[in-house]
mmCIF file of the N, C-alpha and C atoms, coordinates in Angstrom:
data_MODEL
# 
_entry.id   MODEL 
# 
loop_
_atom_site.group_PDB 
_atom_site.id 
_atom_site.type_symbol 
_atom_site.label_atom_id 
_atom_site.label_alt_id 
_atom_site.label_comp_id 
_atom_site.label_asym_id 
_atom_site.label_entity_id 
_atom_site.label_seq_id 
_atom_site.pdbx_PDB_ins_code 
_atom_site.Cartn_x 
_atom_site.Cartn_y 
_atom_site.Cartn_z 
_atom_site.occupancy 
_atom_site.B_iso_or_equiv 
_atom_site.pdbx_formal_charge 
_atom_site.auth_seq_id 
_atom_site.auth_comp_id 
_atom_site.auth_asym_id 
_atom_site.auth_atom_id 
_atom_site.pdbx_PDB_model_num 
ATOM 1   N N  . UNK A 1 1  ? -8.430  -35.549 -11.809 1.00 0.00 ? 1  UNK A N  1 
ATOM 2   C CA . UNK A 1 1  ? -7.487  -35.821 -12.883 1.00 0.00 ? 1  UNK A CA 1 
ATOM 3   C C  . UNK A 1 1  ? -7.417  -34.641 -13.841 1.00 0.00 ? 1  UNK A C  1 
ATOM 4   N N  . UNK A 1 2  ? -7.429  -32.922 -13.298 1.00 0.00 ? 2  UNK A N  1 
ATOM 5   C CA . UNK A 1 2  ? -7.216  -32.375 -13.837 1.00 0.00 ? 2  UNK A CA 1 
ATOM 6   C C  . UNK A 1 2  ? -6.164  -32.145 -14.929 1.00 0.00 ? 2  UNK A C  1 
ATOM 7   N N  . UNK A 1 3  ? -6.250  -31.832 -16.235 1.00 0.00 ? 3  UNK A N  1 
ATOM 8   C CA . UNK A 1 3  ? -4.848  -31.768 -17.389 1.00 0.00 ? 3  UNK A CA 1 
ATOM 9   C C  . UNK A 1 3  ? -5.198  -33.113 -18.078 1.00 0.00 ? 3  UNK A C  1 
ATOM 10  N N  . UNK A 1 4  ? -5.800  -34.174 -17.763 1.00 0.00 ? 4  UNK A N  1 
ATOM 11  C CA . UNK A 1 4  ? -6.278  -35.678 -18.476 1.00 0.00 ? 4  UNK A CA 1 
ATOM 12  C C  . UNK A 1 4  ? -7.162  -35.270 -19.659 1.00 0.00 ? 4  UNK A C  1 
ATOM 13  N N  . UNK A 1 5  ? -6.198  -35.545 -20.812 1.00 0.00 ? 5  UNK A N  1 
ATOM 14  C CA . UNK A 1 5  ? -7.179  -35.889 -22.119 1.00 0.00 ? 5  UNK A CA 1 
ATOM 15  C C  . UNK A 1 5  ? -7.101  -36.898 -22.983 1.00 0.00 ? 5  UNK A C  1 
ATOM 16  N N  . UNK A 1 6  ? -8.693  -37.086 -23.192 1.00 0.00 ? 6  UNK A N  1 
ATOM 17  C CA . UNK A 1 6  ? -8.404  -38.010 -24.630 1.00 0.00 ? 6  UNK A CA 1 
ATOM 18  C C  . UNK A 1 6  ? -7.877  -37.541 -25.772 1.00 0.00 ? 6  UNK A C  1 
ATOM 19  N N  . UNK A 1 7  ? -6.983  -38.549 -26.522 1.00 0.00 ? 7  UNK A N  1 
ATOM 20  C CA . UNK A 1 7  ? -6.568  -37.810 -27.777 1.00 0.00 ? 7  UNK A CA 1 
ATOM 21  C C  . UNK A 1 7  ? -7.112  -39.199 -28.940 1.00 0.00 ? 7  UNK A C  1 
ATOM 22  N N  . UNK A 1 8  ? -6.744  -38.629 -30.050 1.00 0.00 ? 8  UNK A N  1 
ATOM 23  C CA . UNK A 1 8  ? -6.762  -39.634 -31.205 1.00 0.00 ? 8  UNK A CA 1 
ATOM 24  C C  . UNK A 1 8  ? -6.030  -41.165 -31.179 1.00 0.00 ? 8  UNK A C  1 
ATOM 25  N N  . UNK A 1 9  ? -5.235  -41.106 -30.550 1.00 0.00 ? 9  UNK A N  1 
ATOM 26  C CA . UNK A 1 9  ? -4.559  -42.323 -29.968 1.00 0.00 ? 9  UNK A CA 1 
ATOM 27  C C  . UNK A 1 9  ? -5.333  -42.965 -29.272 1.00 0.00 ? 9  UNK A C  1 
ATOM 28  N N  . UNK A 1 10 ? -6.363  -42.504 -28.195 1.00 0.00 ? 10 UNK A N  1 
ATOM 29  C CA . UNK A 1 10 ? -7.329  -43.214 -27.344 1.00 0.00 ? 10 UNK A CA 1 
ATOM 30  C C  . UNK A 1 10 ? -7.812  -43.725 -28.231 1.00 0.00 ? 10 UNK A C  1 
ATOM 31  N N  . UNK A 1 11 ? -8.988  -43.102 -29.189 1.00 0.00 ? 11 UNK A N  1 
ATOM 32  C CA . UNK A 1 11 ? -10.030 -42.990 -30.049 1.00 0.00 ? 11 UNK A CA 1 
ATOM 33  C C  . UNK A 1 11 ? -9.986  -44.224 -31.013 1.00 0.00 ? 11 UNK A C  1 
ATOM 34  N N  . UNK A 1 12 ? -8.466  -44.274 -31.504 1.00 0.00 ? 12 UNK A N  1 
ATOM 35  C CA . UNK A 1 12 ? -8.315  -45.126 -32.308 1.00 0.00 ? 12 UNK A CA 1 
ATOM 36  C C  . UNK A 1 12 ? -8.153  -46.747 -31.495 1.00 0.00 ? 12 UNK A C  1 
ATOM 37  N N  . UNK A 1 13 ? -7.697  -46.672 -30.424 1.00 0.00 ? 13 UNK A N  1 
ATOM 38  C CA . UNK A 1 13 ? -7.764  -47.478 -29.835 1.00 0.00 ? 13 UNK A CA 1 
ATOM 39  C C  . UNK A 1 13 ? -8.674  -48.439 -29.051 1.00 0.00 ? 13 UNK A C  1 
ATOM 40  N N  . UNK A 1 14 ? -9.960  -47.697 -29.052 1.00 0.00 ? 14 UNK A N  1 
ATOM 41  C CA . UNK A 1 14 ? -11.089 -47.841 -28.220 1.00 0.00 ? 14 UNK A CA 1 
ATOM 42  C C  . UNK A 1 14 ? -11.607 -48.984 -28.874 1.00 0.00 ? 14 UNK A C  1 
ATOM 43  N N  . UNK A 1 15 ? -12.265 -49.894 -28.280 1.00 0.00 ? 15 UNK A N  1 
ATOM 44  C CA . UNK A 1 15 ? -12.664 -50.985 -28.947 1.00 0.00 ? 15 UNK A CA 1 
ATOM 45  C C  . UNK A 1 15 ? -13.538 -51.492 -27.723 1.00 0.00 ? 15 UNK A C  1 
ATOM 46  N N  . UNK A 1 16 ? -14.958 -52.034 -28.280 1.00 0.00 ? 16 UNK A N  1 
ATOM 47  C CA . UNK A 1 16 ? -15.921 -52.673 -27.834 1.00 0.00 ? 16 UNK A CA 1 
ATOM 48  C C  . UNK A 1 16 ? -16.454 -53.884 -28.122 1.00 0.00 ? 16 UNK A C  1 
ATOM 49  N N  . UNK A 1 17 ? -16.053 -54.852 -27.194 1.00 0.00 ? 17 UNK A N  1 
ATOM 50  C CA . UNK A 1 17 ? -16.350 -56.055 -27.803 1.00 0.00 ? 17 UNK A CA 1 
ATOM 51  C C  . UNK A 1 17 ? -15.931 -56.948 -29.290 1.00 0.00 ? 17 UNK A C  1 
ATOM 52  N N  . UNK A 1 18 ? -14.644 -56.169 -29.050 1.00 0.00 ? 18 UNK A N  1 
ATOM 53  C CA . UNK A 1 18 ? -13.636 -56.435 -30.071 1.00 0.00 ? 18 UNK A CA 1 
ATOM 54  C C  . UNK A 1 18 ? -14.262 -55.327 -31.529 1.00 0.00 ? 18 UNK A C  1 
ATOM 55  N N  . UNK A 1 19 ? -15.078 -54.921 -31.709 1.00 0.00 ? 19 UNK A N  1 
ATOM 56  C CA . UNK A 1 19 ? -14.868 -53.978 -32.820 1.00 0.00 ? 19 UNK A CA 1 
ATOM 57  C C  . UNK A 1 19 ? -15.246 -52.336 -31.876 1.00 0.00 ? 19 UNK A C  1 
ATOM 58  N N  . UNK A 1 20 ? -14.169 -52.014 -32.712 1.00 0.00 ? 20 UNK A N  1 
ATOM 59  C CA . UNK A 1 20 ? -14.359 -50.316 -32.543 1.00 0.00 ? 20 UNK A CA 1 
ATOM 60  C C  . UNK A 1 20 ? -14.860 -49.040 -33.517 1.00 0.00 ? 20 UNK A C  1 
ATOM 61  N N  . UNK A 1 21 ? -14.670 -47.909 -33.485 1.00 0.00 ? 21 UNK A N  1 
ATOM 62  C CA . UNK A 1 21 ? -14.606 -47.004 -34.904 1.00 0.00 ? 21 UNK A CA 1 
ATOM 63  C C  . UNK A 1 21 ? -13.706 -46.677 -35.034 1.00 0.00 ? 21 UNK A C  1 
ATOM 64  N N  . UNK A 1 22 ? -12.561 -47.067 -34.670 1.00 0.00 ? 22 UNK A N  1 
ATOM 65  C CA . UNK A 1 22 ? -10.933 -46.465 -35.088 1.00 0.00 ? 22 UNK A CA 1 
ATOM 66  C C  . UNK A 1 22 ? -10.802 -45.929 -36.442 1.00 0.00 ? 22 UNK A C  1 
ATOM 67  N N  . UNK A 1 23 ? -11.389 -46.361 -37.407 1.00 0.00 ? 23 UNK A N  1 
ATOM 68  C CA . UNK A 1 23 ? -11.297 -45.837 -38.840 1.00 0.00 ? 23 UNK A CA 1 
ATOM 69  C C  . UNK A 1 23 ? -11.693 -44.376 -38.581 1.00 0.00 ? 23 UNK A C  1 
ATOM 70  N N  . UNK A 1 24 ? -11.381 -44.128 -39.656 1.00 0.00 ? 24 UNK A N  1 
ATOM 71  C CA . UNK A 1 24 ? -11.278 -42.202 -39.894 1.00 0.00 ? 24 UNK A CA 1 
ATOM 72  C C  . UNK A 1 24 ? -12.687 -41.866 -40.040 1.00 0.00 ? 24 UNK A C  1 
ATOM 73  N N  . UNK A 1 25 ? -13.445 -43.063 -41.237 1.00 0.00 ? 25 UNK A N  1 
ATOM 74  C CA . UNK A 1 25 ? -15.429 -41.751 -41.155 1.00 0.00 ? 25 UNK A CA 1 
ATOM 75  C C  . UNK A 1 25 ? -15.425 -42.504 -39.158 1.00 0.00 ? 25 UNK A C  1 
ATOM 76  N N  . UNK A 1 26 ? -15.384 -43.726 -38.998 1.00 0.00 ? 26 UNK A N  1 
ATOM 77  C CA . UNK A 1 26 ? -16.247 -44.457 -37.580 1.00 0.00 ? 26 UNK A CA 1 
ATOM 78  C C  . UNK A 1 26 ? -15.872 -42.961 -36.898 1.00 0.00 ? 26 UNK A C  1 
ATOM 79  N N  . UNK A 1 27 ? -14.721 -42.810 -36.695 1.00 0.00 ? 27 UNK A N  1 
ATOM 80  C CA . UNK A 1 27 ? -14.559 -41.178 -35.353 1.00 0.00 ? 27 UNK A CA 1 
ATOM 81  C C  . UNK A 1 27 ? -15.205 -40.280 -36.225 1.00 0.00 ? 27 UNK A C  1 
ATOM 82  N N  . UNK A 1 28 ? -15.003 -39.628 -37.425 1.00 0.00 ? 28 UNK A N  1 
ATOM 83  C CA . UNK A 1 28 ? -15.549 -38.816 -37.397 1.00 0.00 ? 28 UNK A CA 1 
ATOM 84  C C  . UNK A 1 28 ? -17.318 -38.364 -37.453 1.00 0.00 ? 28 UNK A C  1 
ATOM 85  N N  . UNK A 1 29 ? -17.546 -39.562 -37.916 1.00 0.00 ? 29 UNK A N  1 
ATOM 86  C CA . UNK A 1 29 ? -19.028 -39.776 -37.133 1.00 0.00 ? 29 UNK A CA 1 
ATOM 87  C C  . UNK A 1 29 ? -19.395 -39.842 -36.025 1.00 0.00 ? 29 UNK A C  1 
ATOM 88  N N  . UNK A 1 30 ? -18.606 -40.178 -35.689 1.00 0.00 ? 30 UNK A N  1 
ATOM 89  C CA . UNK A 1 30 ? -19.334 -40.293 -33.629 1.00 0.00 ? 30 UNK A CA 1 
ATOM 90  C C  . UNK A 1 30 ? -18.705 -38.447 -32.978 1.00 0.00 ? 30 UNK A C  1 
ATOM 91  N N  . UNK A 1 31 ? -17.607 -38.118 -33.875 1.00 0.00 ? 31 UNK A N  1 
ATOM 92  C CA . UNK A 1 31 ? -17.327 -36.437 -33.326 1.00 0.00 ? 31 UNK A CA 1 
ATOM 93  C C  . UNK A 1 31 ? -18.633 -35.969 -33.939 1.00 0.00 ? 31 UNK A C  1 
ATOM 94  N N  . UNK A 1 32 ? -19.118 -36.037 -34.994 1.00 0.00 ? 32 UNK A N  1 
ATOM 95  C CA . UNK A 1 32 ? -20.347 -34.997 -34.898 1.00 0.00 ? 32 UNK A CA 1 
ATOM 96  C C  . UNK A 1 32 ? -21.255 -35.185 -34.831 1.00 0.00 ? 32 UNK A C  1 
ATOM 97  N N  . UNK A 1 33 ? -21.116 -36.745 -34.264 1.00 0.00 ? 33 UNK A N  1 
ATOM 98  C CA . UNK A 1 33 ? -22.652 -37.089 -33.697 1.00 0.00 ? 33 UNK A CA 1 
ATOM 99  C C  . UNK A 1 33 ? -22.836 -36.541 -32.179 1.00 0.00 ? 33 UNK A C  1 
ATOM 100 N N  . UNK A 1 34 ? -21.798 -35.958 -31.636 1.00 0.00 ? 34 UNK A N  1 
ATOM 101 C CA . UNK A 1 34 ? -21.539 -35.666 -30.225 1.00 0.00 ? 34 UNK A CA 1 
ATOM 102 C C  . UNK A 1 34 ? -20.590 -34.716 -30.160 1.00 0.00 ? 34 UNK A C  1 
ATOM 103 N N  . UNK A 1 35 ? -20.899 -33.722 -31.250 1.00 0.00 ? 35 UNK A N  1 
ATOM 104 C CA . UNK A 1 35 ? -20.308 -31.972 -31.264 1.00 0.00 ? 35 UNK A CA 1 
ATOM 105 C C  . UNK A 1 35 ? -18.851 -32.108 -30.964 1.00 0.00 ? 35 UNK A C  1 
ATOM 106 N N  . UNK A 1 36 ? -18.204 -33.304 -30.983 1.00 0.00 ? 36 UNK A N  1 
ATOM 107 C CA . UNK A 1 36 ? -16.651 -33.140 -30.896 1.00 0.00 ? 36 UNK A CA 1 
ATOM 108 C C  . UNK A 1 36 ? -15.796 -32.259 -31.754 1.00 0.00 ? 36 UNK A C  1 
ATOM 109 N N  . UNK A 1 37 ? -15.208 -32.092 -31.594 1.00 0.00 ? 37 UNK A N  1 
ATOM 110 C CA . UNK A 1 37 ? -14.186 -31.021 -32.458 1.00 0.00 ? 37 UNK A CA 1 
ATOM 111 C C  . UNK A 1 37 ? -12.995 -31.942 -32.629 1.00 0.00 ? 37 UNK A C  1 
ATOM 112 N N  . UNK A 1 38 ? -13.503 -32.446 -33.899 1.00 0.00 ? 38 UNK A N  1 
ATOM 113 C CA . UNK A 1 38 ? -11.913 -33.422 -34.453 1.00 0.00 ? 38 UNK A CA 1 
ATOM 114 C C  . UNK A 1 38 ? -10.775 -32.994 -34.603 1.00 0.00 ? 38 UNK A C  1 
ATOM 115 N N  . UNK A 1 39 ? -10.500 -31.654 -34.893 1.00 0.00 ? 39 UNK A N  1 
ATOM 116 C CA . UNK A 1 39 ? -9.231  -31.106 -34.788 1.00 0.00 ? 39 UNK A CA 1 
ATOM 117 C C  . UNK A 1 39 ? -8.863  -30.731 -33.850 1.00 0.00 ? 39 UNK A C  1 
ATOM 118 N N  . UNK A 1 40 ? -9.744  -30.732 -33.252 1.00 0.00 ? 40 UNK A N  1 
ATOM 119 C CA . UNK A 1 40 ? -9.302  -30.273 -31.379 1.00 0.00 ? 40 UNK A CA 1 
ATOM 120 C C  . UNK A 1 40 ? -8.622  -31.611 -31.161 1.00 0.00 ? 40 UNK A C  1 
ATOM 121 N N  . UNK A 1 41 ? -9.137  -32.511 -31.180 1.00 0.00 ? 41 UNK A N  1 
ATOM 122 C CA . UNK A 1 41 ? -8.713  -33.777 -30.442 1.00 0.00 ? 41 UNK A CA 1 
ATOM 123 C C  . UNK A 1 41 ? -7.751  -34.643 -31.260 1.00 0.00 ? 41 UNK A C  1 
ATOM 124 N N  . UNK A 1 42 ? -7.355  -34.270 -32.723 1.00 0.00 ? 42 UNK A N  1 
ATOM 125 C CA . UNK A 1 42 ? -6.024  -34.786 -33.233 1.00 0.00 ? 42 UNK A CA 1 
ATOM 126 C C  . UNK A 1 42 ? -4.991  -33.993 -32.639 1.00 0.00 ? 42 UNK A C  1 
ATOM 127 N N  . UNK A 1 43 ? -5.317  -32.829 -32.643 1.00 0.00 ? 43 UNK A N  1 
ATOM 128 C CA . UNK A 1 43 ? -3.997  -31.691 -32.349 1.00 0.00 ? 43 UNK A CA 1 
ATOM 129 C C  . UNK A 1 43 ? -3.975  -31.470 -31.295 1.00 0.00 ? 43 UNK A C  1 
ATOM 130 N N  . UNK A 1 44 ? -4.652  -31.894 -29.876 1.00 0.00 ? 44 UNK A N  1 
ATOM 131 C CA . UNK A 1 44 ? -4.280  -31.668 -28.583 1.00 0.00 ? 44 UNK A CA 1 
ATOM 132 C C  . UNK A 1 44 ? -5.011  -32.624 -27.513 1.00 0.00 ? 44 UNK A C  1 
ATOM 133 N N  . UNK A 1 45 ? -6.313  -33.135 -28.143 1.00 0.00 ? 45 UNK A N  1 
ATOM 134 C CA . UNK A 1 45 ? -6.805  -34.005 -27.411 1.00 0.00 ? 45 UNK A CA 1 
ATOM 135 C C  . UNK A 1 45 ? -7.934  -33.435 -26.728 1.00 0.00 ? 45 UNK A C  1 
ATOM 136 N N  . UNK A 1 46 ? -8.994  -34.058 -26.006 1.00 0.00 ? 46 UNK A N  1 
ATOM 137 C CA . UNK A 1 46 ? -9.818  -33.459 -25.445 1.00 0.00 ? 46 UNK A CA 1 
ATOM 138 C C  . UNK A 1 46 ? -9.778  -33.647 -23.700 1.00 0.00 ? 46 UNK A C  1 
ATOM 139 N N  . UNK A 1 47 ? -10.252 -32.745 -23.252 1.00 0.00 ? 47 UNK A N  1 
ATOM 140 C CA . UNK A 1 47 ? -10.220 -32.769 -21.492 1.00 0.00 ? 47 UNK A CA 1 
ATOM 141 C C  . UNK A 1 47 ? -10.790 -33.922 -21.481 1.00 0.00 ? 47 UNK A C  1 
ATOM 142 N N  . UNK A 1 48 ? -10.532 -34.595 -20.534 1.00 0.00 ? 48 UNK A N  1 
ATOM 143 C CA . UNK A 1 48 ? -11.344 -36.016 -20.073 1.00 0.00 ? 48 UNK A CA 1 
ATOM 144 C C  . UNK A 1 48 ? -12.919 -35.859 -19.892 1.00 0.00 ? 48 UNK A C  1 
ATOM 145 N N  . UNK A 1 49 ? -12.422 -34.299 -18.840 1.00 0.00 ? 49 UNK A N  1 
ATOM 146 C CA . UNK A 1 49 ? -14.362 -34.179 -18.317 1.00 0.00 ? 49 UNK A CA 1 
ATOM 147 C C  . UNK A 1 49 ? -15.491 -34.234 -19.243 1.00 0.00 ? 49 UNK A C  1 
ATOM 148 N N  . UNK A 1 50 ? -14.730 -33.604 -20.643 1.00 0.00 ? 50 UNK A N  1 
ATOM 149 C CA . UNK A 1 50 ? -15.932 -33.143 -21.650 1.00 0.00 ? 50 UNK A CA 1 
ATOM 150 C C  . UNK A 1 50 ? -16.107 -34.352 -21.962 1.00 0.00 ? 50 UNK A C  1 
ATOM 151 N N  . UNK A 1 51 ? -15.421 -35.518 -22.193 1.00 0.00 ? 51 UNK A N  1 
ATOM 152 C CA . UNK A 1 51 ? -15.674 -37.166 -22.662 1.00 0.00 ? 51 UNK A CA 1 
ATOM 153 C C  . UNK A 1 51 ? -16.098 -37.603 -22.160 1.00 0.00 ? 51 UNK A C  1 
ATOM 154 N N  . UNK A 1 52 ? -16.128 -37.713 -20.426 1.00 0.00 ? 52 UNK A N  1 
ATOM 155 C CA . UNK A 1 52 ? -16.839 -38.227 -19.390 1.00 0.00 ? 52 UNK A CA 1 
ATOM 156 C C  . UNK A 1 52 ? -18.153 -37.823 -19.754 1.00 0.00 ? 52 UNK A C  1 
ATOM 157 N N  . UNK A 1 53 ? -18.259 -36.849 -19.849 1.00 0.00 ? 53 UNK A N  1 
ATOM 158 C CA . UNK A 1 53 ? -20.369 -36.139 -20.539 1.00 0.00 ? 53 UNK A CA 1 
ATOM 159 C C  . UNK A 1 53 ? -20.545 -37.001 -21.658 1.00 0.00 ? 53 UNK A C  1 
ATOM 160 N N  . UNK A 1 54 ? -20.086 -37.464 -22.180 1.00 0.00 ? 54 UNK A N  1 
ATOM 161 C CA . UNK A 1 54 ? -20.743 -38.125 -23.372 1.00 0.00 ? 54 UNK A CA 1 
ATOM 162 C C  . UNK A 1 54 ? -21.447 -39.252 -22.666 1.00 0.00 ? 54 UNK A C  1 
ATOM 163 N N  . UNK A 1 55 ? -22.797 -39.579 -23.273 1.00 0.00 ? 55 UNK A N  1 
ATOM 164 C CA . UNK A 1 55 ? -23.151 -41.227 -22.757 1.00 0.00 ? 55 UNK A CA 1 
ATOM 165 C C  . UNK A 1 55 ? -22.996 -42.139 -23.896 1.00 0.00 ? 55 UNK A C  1 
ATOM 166 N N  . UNK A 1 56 ? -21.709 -42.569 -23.392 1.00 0.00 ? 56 UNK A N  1 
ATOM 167 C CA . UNK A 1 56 ? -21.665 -43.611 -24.982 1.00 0.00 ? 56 UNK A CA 1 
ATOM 168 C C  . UNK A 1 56 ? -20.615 -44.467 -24.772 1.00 0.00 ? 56 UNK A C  1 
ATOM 169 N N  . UNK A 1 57 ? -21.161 -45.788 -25.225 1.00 0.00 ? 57 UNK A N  1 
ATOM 170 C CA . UNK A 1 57 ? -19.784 -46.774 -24.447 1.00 0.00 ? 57 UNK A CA 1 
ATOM 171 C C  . UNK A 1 57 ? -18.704 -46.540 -25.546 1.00 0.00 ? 57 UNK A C  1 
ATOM 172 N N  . UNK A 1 58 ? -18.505 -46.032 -26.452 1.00 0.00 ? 58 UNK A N  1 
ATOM 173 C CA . UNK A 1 58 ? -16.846 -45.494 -27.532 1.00 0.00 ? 58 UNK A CA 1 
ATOM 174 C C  . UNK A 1 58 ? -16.563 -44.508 -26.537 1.00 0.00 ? 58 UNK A C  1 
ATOM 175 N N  . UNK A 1 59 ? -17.064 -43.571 -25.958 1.00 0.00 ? 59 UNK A N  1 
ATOM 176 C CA . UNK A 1 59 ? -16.588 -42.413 -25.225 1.00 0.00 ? 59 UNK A CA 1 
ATOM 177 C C  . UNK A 1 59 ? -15.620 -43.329 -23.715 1.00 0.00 ? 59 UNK A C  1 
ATOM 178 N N  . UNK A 1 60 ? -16.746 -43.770 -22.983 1.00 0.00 ? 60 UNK A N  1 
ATOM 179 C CA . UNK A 1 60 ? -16.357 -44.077 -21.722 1.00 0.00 ? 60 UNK A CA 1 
ATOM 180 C C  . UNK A 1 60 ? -15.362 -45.069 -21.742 1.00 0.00 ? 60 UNK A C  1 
ATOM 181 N N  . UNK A 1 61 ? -15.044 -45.917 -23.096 1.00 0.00 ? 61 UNK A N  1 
ATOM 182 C CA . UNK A 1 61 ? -13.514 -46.448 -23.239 1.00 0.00 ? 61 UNK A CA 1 
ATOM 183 C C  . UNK A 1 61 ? -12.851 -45.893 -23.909 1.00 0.00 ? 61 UNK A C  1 
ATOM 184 N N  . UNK A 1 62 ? -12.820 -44.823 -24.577 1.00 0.00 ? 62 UNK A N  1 
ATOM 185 C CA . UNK A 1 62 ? -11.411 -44.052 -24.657 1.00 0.00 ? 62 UNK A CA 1 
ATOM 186 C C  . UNK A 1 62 ? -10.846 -43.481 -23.498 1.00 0.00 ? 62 UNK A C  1 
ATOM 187 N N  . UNK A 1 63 ? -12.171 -42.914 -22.473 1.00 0.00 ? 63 UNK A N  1 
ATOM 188 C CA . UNK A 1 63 ? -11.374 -41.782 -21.383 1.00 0.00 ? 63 UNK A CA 1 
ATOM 189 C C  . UNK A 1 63 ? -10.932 -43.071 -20.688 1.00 0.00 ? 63 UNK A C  1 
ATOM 190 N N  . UNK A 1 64 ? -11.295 -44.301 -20.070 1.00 0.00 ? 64 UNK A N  1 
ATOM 191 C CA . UNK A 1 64 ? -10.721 -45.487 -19.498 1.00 0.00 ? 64 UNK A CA 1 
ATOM 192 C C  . UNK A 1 64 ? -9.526  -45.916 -20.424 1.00 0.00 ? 64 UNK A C  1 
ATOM 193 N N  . UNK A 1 65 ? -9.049  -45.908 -21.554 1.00 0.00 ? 65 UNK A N  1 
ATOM 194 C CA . UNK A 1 65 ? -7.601  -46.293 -21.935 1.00 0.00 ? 65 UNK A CA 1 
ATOM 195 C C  . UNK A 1 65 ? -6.773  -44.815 -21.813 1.00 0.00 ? 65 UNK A C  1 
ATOM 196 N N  . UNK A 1 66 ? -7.661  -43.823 -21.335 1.00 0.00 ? 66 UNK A N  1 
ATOM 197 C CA . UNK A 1 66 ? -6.473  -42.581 -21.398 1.00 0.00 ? 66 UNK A CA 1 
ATOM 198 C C  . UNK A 1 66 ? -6.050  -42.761 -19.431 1.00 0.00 ? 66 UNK A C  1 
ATOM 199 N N  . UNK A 1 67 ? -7.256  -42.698 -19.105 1.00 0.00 ? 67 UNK A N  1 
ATOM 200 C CA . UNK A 1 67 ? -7.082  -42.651 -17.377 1.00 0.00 ? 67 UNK A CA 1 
ATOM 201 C C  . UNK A 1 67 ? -5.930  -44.214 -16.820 1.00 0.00 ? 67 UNK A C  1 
ATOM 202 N N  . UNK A 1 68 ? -5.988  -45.333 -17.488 1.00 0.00 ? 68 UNK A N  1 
ATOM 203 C CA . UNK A 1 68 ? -5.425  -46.536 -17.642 1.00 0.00 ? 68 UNK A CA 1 
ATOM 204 C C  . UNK A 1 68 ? -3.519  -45.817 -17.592 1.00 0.00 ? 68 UNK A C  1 
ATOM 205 N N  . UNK A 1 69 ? -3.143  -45.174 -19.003 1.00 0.00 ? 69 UNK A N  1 
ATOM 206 C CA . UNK A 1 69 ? -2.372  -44.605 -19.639 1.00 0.00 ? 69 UNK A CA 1 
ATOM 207 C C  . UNK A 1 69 ? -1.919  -43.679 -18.357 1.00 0.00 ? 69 UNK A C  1 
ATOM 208 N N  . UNK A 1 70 ? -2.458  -42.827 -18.136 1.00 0.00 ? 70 UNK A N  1 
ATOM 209 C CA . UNK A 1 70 ? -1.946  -41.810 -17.325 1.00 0.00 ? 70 UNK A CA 1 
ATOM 210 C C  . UNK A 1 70 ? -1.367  -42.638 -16.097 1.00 0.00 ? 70 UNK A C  1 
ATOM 211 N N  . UNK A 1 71 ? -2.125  -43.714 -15.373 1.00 0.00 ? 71 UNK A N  1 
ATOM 212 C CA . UNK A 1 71 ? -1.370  -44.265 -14.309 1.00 0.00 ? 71 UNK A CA 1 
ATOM 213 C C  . UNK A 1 71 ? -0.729  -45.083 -14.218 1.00 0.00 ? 71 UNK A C  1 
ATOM 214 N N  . UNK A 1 72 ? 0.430   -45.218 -15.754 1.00 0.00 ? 72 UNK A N  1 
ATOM 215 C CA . UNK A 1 72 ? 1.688   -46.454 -16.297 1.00 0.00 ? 72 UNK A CA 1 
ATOM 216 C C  . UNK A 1 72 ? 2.200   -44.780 -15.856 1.00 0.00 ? 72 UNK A C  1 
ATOM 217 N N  . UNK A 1 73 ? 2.172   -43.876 -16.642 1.00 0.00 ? 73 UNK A N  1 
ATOM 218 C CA . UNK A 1 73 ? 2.980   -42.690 -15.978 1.00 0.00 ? 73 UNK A CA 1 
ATOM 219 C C  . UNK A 1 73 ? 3.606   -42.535 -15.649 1.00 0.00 ? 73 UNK A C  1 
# 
C-alpha cells in the first residue's frame, strides 16, 4: 500500500472502545509520546508504514480507518 497515509482526519477519528484522543492536547500527546511530527501529519499526513511501527492500539486504528478509506476509493 505504497503512497497510504495517515492524516489528521484518521487521528481524529480513531476511537477505542468508544473513547479516543481526537482532541488537540489527546494527539498531541501521543505525537510526542511517539516522535510524531504533528505538522507533518496535519499538512500531509504520515506514510502508513511509519504508523504501522508504532505499538499502540490509537496508532493501529488510525492506519485501519485510513487502509478501510483507501479501499471505498
Amino acid at each position: 500500500m505504497t503512497g497510504l497515509r495517515v492524516t489528521m482526519r484518521h487521528a481524529r477519528a480513531a476511537r477505542i472502545d468508544g473513547a479516543g484522543v481526537q482532541c488537540a492536547p489527546g494527539i498531541t500527546a501521543w505525537a510526542q509520546r511517539y516522535g510524531v511530527d504533528l505538522r507533518r501529519l496535519a499538512r500531509e499526513g504520515i506514510p502508513i508504514e511509519e504508523v504501522d511501527r508504532i505499538d499502540d492500539a490509537f496508532a493501529r486504528r488510525a492506519a485501519a480507518l485510513a487502509r478501510e478509506e483507501a479501499q471505498c476509493d
